[in-house]
C-alpha positions in Angstrom: -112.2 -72.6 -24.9 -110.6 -69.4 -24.9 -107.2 -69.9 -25.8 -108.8 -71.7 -28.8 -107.6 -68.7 -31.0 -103.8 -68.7 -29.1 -100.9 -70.6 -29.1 -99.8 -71.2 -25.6 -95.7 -70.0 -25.4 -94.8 -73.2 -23.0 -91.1 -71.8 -23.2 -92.1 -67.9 -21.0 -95.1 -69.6 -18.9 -93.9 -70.2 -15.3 -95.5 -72.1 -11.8 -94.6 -72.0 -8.2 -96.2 -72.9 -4.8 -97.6 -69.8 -3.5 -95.2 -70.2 -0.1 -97.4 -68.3 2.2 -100.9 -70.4 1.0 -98.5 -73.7 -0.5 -102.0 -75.1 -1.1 -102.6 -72.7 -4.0 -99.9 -72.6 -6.4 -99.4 -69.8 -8.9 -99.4 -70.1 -13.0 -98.8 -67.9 -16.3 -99.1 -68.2 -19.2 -98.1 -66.0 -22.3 -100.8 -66.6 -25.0 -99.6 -65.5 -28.0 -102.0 -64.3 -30.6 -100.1 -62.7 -33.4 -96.0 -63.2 -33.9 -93.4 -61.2 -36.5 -89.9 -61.0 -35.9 -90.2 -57.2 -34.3 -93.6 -57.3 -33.1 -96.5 -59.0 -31.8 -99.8 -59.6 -29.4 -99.6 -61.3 -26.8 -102.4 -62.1 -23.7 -101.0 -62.8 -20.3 -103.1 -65.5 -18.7 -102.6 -66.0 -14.3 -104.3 -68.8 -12.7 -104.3 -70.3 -9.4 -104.6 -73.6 -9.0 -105.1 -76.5 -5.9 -101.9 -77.5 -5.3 -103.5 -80.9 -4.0 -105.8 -81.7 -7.0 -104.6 -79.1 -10.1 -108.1 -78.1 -10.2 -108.2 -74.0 -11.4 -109.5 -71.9 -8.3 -109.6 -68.8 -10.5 -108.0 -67.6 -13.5 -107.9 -63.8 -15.3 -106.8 -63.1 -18.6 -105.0 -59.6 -19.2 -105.4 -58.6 -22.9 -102.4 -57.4 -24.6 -100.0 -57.4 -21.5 -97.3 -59.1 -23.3 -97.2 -57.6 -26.2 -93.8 -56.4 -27.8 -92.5 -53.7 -30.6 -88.9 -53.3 -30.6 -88.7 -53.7 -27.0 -89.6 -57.3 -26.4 -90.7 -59.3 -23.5 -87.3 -61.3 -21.8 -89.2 -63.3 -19.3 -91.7 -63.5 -16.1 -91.2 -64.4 -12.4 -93.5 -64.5 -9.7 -92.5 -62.4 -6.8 -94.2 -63.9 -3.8 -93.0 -61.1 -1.3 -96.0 -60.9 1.4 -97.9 -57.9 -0.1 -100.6 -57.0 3.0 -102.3 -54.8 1.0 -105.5 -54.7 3.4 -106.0 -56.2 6.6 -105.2 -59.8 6.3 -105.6 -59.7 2.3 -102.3 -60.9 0.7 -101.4 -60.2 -3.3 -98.9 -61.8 -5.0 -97.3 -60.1 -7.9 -95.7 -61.0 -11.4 -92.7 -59.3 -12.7 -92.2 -58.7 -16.5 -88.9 -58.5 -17.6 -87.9 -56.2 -20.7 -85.4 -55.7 -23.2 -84.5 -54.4 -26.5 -81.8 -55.6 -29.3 -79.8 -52.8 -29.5 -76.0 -52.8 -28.7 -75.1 -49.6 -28.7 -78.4 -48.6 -27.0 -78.9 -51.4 -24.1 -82.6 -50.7 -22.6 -83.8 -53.2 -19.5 -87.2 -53.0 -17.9 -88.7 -54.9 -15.3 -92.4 -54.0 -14.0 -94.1 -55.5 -11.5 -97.7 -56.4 -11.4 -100.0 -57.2 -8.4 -102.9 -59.8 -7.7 -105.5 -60.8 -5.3 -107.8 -63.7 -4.9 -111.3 -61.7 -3.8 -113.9 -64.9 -3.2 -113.6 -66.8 -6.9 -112.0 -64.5 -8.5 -108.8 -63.4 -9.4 -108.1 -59.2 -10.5 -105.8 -57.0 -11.0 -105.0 -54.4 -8.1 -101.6 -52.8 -9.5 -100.2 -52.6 -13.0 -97.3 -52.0 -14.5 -95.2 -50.4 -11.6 -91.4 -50.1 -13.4 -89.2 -51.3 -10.5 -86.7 -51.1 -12.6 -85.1 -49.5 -15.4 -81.4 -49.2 -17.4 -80.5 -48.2 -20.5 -77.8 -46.2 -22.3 -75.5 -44.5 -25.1 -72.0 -45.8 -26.0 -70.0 -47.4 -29.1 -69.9 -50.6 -28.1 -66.0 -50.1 -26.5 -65.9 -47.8 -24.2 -66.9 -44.4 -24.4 -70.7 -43.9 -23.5 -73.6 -42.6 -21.1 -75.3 -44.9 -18.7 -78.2 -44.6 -16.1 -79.9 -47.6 -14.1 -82.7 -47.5 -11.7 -83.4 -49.7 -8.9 -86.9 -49.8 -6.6 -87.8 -51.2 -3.4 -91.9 -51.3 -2.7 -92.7 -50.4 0.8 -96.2 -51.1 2.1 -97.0 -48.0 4.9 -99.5 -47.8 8.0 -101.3 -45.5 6.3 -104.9 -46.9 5.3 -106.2 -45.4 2.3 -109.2 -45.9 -0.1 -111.3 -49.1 0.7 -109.2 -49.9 3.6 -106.1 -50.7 1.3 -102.6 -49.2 2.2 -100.6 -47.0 0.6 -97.7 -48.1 -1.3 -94.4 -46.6 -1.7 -91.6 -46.7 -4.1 -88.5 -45.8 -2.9 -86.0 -45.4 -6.0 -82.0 -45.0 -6.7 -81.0 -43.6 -9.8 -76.8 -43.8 -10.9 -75.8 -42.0 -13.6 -72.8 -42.5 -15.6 -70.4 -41.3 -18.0 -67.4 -43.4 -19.6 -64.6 -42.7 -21.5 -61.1 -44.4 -22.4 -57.9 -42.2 -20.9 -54.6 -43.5 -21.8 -55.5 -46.6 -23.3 -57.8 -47.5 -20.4 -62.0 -47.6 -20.0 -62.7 -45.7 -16.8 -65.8 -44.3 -15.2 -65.8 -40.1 -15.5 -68.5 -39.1 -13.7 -70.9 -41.0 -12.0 -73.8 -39.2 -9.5 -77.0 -40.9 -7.3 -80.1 -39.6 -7.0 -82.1 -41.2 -4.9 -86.1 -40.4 -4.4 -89.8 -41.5 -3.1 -93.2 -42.0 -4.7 -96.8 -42.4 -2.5 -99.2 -44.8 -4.5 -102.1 -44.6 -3.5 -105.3 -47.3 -3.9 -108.4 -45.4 -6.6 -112.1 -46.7 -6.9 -110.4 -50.4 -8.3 -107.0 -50.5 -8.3 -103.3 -48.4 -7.3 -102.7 -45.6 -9.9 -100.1 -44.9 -10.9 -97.6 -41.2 -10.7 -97.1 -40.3 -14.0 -93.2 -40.3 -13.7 -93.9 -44.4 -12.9 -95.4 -45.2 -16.1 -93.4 -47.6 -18.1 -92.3 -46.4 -21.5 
């Protein structure tokens, strides 16, 4: 058995009924494989499994996915959006939420991942896509610098590589700036920034811009 050497986290893994093929439904599973309180390794196993008999259609392990260092892994959802990446083809994708500890320096992250069932098998086709990002500066009262990211992925007409489609991220950054004035905490400066990113579909999978890399 592979997971022989793991210890399945029951509490993070997650299933739902794939809503466009309910006879599939979707499962994963953190297996961790070394745990300290700032750090550890941790697999992320996705499975797909009859809906009618719970048998396993196909199953990949991703090495390492999960694993966390001072910014720590807060949860996974499915996100069952209906990714047409080619033709008829339809991904589903899992989104990793994380965080660190920090107070006075709040970080979030959430990335989302993509997956297709080609014949048997189940791979990979887009990894670590940061959809969204926030994180800042401030005491803990008032006065501090913020910025949060939000991103929307578009699938386009245009057919790329191996007949899949390009993807684009469309992006809104706020930027803002806080301070107290007369006793009250109020917003100084704030600004939007709002911008687009093509991905485009390599030899096996999307690649990534490097401004899209998580951290």
């Amino acid at each position: 058995d592979e997971r022989g050497a793991y210890r399945v986290d029951a509490r993070q893994s997650i299933c739902k009924v794939w809503p466009a093929r309910p006879h599939l439904t979707l499962v994963a599973v953190p297996l961790l494989r070394e745990e300290h309180d700032d750090h550890g390794q941790s697999d992320l196993e996705v499975l797909l499994l009859d809906s009618a008999r719970q048998d396993v259609v196909a199953r990949l392990i991703e090495p390492n996915r999960l694993d966390w260092d001072a910014i720590f892994v807060d949860g996974i959802e499915f996100d069952t959006a209906p990714y047409r990446l080619r033709a008829q083809d339809l991904a589903f994708g899992v989104r990793i939420k994380r965080r660190n500890g920090s107070a006075p320096n709040p970080f979030h992250e959430t990335e989302l991942n993509l997956y297709e069932l080609d014949g048997q098998h189940l791979r990979s086709v887009l990894s670590e896509l940061v959809v969204q990002r926030s994180g800042g500066e401030w005491d803990t009262h008032c006065a501090g610098e913020f910025s949060e990211s939000t991103g929307v992925v578009i699938i386009t007409e245009r057919v790329g590589h191996a007949g899949y489609r390009d993807l684009q991220l469309r992006m809104s950054a706020i930027h803002s700036r806080s301070t107290e004035v007369a006793g009250d905490c109020q917003t100084v400066e704030r600004s939007t920034q709002r911008s687009r990113y093509t991905i485009e579909y390599g030899d096996e999978r999307y690649l990534l811009p490097l401004e899209l890399s998580p951290l």
